[in-house]
N, C-alpha and C positions, 0 to 999 in steps of 0.2 A: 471418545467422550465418555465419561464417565454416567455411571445409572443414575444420579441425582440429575444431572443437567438434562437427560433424556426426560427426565420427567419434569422439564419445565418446556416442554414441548408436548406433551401428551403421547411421545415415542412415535412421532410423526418421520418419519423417513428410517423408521429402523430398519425394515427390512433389507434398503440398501446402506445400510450405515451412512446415513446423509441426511442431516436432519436440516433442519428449516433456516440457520444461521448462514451455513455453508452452502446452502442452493442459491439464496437470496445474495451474498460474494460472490461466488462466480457470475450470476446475472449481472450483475452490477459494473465486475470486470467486463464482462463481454459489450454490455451498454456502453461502456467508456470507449472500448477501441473502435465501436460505430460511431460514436461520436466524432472521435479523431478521424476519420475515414473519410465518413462524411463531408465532416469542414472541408479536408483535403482535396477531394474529388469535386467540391465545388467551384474549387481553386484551379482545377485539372492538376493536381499534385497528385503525386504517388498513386496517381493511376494504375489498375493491375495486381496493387499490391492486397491482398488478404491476412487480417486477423482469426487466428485461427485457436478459442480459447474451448478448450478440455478439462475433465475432471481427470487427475491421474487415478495411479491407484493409492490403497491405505500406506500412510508411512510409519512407520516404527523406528524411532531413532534408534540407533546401537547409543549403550550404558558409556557415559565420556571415560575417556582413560587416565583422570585425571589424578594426582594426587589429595585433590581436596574433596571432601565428598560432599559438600552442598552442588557443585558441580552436578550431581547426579538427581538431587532434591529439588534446586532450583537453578539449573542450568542459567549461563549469561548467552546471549544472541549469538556471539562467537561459537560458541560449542555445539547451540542450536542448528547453526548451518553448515559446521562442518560437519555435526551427522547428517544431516539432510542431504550437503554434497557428495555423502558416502555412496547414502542409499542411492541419489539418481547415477554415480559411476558403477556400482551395482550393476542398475537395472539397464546399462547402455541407452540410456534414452536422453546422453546432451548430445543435442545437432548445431551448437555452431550460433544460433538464431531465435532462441528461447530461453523464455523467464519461466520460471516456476518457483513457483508460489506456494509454499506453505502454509493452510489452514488449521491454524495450533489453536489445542483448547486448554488456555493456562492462565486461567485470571488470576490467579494468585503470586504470578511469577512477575515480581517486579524489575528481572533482569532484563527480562523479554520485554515488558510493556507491552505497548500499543504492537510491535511487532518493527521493520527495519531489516536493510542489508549493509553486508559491509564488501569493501574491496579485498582481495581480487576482482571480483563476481557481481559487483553491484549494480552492472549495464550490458543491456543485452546486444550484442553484437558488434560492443566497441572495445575489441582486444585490446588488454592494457601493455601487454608484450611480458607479465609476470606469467612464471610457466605454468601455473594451476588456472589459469584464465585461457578458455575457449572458444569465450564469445555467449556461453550462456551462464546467465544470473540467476540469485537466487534471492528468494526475498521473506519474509514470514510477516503474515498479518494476525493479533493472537484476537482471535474471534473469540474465546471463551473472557478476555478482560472488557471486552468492546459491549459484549453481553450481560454479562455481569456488574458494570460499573457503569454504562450509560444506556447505549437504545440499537435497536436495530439500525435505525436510521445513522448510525456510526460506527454499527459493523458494517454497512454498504459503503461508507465513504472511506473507513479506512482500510479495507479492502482493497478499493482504486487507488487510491494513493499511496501504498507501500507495493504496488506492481508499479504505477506509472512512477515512482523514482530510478525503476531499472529502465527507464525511457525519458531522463532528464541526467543530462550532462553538462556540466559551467559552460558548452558552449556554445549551447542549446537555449540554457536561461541567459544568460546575457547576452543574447540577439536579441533578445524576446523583453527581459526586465532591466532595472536599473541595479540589479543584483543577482548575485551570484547563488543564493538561494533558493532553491525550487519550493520553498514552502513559500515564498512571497507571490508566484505566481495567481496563488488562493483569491478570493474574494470572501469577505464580508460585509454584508448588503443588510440595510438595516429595511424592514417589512413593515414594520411600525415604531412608534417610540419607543417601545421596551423590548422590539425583537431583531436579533438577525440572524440570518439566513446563510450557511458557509457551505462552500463548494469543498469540493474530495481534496484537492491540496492543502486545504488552509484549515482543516480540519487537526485539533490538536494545537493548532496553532493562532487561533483565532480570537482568541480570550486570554484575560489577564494570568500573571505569569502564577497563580495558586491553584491549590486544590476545589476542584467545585469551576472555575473558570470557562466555562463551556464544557468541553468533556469532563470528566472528574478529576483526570491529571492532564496539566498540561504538557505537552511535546518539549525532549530535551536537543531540535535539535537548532538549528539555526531557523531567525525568523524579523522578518522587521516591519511591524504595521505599518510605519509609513512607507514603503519601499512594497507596499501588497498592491496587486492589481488592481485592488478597491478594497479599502476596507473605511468603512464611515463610524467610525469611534466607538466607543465604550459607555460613555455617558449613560448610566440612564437605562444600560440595558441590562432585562434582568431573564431573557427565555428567550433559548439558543434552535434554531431549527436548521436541520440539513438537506441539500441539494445534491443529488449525482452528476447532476447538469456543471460540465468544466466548465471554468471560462475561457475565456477567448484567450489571453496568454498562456495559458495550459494549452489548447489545442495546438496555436502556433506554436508551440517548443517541441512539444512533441511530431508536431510534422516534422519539424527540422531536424531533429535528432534521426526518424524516421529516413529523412533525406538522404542522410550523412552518412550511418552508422549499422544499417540494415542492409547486405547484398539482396539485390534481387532480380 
């Protein structure tokens, strides 16, 4: 992270290079797989089974080998993860049964955005049988745009939601929704008349399709308000607040992916 962004922290975690953005993500992740757990375990599902969320170490992408040099300036999310894929083949640390998660600080990078994975690698433990696929994904959430352009309270949610899409598979959401879309699983819950209230899925995706629309940009990827687990209109509403709390089609998908798609 660069020495201006430290100092919108008052260089609070510098000693461990881990400043207040990135502690308050991973809590956020770790809250979410207790929550899935939970649900689960009260279900007697996935009994036994353990989430087990970590801080790696520092990553430093390698320089792309591209021919075009914005590549190197404003890298696109493809190039993002194939260095990021490098460094954890590097560091031998894919087992098979883990996501890892990129905490990028690139608010200015509008290739990256909000952050996202792509296939091969997009689902953790569900071999696609392409030979660079091993079962662990990879994903980047860009905490420096989330910070920069909205609230903590949306570097927490979309944190959780660009790891739990390496834990939503088409066949996971369509047991669960009336669609194929993991961003529909979301809720929008209106709090009062001019507010609501959006969970870690539907985040990005919750607001009308403009800039300013909930987050400052809205999510390029698939999404359908009526087909959301709840979302109660638009009308009217003018102050957007965030939830870490999944909803209930969220939990359920994720057990079932969980179910299907995880040895254990």
């Amino acid at each position: 992270m660069p020495l201006w962004a430290w100092t919108r922290y008052g260089f609070d975690g510098v000693r461990d290079d881990w400043p207040p953005p990135f502690q308050d993500a991973l809590s956020a992740i770790e809250d979410a797989f207790e929550q899935v757990l939970t649900y689960a375990n009260e279900r007697s599902r996935l009994e036994g089974l353990e989430a087990v969320v970590e801080r790696g170490d520092l990553v430093r992408l390698p320089l792309p080998t591209m021919s075009r040099p914005s590549e190197a300036v404003v890298p696109s999310l493809e190039t993002v993860l194939e260095g990021f894929r490098t460094r954890l083949d590097e560091r031998d640390v894919l087992t098979g049964s883990t996501c890892h998660a990129l905490l990028s600080w690139a608010p200015l990078n509008h290739r990256v955005g909000y952050g996202g994975t792509l296939s091969p690698n997009a689902w953790t433990g569900n071999v696609t049988g392409q030979p660079t696929d091993t079962g662990d994904s990879q994903t980047v959430a860009n905490l420096g745009a989330t910070e920069l352009w909205d609230s903590r309270a949306v570097t927490r949610n979309m944190a959780i939601h660009e790891v739990l899409h390496t834990f939503l598979d088409t066949d996971a959401v369509e047991a669960v929704a009336n669609s194929s879309c993991d961003h529909d699983l979301g809720t929008a819950v209106r709090v009062d008349d001019e507010t609501m209230r959006v969970s870690p899925m539907a985040t990005a995706y919750a607001g009308p399709d403009d800039v300013g629309g909930g987050t400052r940009f809205h999510g390029t990827g698939c999404h359908d308000h009526e087909e959301f687990h709840r979302h109660d209109g638009l009308e009217g509403v003018e102050n957007w607040t965030y939830t870490t709390e999944l909803s209930e089609a969220t939990l359920e998908a994720v057990t079932r992916y969980l179910e299907t798609s995880i040895d254990r």
